[in-house]
N, C-alpha and C positions, 0 to 999 in steps of 0.2 A: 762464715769463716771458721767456727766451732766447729761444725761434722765436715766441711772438706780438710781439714788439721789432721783430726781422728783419723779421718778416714786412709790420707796421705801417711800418718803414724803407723796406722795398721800393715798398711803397704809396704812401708821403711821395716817394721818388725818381721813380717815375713817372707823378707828377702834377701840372699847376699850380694847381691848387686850394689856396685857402689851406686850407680845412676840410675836413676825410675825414669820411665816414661809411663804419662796418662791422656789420654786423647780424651778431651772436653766439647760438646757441642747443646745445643740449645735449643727450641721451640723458641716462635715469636712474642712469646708474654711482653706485655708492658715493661716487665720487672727482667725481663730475658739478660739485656746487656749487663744492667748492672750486676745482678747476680753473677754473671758470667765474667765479668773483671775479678768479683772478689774470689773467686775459686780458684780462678787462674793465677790468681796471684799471692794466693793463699799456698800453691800448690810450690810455686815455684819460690816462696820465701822456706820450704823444708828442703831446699833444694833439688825439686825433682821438675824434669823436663816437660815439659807440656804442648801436645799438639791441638793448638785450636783448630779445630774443624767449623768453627763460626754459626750459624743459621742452618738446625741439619733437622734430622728422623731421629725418635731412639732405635729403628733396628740399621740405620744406617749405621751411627755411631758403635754399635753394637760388632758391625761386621768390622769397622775402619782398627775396632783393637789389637785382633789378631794380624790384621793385613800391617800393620805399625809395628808389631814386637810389640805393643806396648804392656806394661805390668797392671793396669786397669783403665777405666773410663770411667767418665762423669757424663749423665745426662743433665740438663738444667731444665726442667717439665715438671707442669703437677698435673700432667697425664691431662685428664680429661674435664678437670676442676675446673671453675669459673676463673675468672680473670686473675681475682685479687691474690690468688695462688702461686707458690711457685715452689720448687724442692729438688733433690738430687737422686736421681737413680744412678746407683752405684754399681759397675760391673768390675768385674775379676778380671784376668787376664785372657781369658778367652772369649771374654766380651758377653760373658752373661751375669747374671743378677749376684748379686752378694744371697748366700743363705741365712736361716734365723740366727743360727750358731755363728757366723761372720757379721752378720750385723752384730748382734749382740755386743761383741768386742770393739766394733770401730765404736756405738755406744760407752760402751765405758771409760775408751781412751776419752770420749768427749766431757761425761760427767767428771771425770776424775783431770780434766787438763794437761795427760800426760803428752802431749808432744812438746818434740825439740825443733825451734827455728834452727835453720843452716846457717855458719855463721858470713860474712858477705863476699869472702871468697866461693860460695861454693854455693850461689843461689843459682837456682833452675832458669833455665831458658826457656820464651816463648815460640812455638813457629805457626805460623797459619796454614792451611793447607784447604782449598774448597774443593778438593776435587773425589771427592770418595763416594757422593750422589752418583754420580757417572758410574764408580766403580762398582757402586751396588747396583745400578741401573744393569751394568755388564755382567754379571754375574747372575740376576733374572734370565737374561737374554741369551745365555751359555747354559740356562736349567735345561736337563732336558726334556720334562714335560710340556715345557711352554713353545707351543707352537706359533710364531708369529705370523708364517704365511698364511693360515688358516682365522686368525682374525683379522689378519687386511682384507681377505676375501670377504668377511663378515659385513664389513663395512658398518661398527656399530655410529650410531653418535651419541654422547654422553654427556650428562651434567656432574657435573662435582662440587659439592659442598665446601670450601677448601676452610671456612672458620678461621680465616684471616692469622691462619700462622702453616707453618711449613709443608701441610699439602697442597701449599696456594704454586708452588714451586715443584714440589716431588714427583706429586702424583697426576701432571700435565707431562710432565716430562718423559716419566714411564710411558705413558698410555702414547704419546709420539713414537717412541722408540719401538712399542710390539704394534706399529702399526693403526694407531685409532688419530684420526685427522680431523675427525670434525666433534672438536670438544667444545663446551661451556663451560667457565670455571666462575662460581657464587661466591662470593664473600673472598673475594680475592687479594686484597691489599696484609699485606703483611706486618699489621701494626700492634696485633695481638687483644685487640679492644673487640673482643668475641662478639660478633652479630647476633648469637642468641647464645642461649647456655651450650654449652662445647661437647656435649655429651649425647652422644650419636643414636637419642631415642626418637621414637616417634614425634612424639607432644613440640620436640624441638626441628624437626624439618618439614616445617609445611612446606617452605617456602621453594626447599627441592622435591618435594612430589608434585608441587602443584606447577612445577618448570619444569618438569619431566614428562605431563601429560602436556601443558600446551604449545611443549615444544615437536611434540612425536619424536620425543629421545628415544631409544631402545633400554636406554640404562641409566639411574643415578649411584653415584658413587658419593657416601660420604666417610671420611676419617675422622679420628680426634686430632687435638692440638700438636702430637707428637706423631702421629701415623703409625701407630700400631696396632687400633681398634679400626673395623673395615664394616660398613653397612651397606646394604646393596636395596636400590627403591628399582621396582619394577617397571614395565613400559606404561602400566597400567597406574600409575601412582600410590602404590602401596606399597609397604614396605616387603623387603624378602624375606627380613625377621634378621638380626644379630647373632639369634640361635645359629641359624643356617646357613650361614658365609664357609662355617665349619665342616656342617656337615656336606654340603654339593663340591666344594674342593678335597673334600678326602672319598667322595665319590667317584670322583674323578681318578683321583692319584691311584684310587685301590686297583680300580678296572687296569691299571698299566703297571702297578706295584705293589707286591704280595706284603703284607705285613702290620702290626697291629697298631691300635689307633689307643690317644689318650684326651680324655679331658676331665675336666673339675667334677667333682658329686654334684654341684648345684647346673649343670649343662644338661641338654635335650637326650633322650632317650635316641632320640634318633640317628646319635653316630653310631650308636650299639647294632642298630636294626641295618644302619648303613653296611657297617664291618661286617656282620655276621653273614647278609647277602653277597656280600662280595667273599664267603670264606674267610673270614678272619677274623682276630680278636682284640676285645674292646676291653680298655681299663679306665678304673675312674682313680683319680687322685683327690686329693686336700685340696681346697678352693686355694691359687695366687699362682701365677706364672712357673715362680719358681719352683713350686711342688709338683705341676705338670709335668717340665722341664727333666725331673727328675724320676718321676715314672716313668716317662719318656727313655732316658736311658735303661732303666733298668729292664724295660719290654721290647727296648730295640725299636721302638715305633716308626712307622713309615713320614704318620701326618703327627697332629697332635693340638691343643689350644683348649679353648673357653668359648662360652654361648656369649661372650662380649663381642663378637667378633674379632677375637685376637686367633690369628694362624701362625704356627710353629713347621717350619721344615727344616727338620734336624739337616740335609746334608746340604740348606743351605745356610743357616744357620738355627740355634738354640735360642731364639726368641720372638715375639709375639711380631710379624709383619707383614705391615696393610700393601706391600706394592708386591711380594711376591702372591699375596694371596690375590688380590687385582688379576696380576698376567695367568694364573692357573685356571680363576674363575672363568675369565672369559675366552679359555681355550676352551675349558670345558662349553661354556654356551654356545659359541661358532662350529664348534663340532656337533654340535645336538642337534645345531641346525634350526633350536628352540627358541623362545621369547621367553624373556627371567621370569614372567606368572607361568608359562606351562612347565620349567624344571622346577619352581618351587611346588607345583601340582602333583609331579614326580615323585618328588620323598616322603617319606612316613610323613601322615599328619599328627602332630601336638600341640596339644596349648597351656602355656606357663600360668602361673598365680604368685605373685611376688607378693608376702605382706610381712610386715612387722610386729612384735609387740615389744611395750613399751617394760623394760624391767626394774624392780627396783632393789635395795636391800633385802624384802622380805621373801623375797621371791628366790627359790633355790633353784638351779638350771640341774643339779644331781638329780633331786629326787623328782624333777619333770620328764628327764631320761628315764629313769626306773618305772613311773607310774605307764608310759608311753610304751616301756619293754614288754611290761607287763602286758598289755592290753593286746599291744600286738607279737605276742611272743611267735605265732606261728609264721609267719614271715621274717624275708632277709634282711636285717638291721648293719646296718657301716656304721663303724663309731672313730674313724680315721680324723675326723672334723663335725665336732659334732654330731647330728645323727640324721643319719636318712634310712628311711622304711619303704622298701621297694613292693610294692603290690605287683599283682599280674601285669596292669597294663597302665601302670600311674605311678608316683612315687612322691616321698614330702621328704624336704630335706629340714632340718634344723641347726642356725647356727650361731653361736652370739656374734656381733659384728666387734671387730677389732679397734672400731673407731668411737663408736659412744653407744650407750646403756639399755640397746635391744638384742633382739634376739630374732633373726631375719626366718621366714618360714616361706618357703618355696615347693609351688606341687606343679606337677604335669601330669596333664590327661590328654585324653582323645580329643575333647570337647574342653572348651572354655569353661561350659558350665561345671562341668564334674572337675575341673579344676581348682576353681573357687569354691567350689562344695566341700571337694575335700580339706580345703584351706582351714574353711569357718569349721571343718569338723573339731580339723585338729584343733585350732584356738578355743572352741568349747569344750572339750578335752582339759587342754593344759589348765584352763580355769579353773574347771572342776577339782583337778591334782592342789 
């Protein structure tokens, strides 16, 4: 009730519109509905109008702002979190993310309790409205790289992990409409009580690679609990990788659209190698959506996202989504004529090394960059987030996490091994400092 206030204050402050409108919509969390009364009803006691879009996507929700007029939106999702989760992603009026400086402020209207209830002439209205899936389903379908004769022709069949909240619906429905008829949909009931952890890594979908091999699927498809993370499990039961949802859909896009590609510092080398084959150029941003988002513009970018499987297409929309990056994908594979291990064969090979350390008071994150400048001064250092030290053909990112008391360290190499090699270098290193 506290940050949809704020949030809806912030909204009222930077507007002169006497009426707001905000389109509110939800993932299946246990906690989904209620939280979703008190927003709504939070929104509409400052008096601003509210259209429930009920049981949605966030890049549905995302698209349904601008197509509304509306003055912003409310996601109800804690993304990819386990169950007991739940939270608001907050967009602007063009239906993308609030910035740090925008957060910031609807924050302090919150610590500081500056909103004004509207008084009872003049409280907001609720409407419901379910039809905007459809609309963003129609607006895939009108992309014009997505070719859907060409994957009817494919004839794929597919399993999808749905984790029992709104891909259980979304992403069946896509896949009917460009054409794919004979699906399997996993964890299908919409109750939001997550069949395993909701976080579309390996360790957590056996149960779809091992239904994707004894089923002789062509392809497994898994999202998270809001569908804008996209993982793709081979015919072969393996995974595609998360890195590489990114990189073989801006593969694609390049070969038919000239122009430069963006993702996070801590993402695969490989959109670099992807872009620069296809003539074009590659930019890295500050790790989080919204920092993409905004390299994005500033480069004009064609594609754009994160090695989470999150894909960004600016002219269909400015944020992270699993159903257009779905219909691109698998233009791309029916066209190739290929099976998902021989395209993932296709692109540059790399291998990540994710580790941590653990920080504490005495431990300075400064003079760990300086010892580390030091040592490696003759290579290219990014200090935009943190820091990453790019080698010839490997590179280590470093960064404190935003959420509790480490310091995340990330390398890619050629090989697995010289990835984690490099990992344990570095943490022998920072030791020593």
């Amino acid at each position: 009730v506290k940050f949809a206030a704020a949030y809806g204050m912030w909204l009222k402050n930077n507007s002169e519109k006497k009426q707001l409108k905000v389109v509110v919509g939800r993932d299946a969390r246990i906690s989904g509905k209620m939280v979703s009364s008190l927003v709504c009803n939070t929104l509409v006691g400052l008096g601003i109008n509210v259209v429930d879009v009920g049981l949605s996507t966030t890049p549905t929700v995302e698209i349904a702002v601008p197509l509304e007029n509306a003055d912003g939106g409310i996601i109800i999702t804690a993304s990819h979190n386990p169950k007991q989760w739940n939270a608001l992603k907050l967009l602007n009026e063009k239906g993308e993310f609030l910035n740090a400086a925008e957060g910031e402020k609807v924050l302090n209207i919150a610590e500081n309790d500056a909103y004004l209830f509207a008084e009872v002439d003049d409280l907001g209205k609720i409407t419901y409205d379910d039809s905007y899936l459809q609309k963003h389903i129609d607006a895939i379908l009108n992309y014009p790289l997505v070719d859907i004769a060409t994957i009817k022709q494919a004839n794929f069949s597919i399993v999808v992990d749905a984790i029992n909240s709104s891909g259980a619906f979304a992403v069946p429905a896509l896949l009917k409409a460009i054409g794919v008829s004979n699906i399997q949909v996993l964890n299908s009931d919409m109750h939001g009580n997550f069949a395993h952890n909701p976080e579309p890594l390996k360790e957590h979908l056996t149960e779809l690679c091992s239904t994707v091999v004894n089923t002789k699927s062509d392809l497994g498809i898994a999202v998270d609990p809001d569908v804008d993370r996209l993982c793709f499990v081979s015919e072969d039961g393996e995974l595609f990788g998360e890195e590489y949802t990114l990189v073989a859909v801006a593969d694609y896009i390049l070969q038919h659209k000239k122009g430069s590609t963006v993702s996070n510092l801590s993402s695969t080398r490989a959109l670099r190698d992807i872009s620069e084959k296809n003539g074009c150029s590659y930019f890295a941003s500050a790790v989080g959506e919204v920092n993409v988002v905004e390299k994005m513009k500033q480069e004009n970018a064609v594609i754009g996202g994160e090695g989470n499987g999150g894909i960004i297409v600016p002219d269909l929309h400015y944020g992270r989504d699993a159903l257009i990056g779905i219909a691109l994908f698998l233009t791309h594979l029916a066209k190739l004529k290929l099976s998902a291990s021989a395209l993932k064969a296709s692109l540059p090979a790399y291998y990540m090394s994710k580790k941590k350390l653990e920080l504490d008071d005495s431990i300075s994150l400064d003079k760990i960059y300086a010892g580390l400048e030091k040592q490696y001064a003759t290579y290219t250092i990014n200090k935009i987030d943190g820091m990453k030290i790019d080698f010839e053909n490997k590179w280590v990112h470093l960064r404190p996490s935003n959420t509790e008391p480490i310091v995340r360290i990330y390398t890619e190499a050629p090989t697995q091994m010289e990835a984690d090699t490099l990992a344990d270098n570095i943490i022998s290193i920072i030791q020593s400092i």
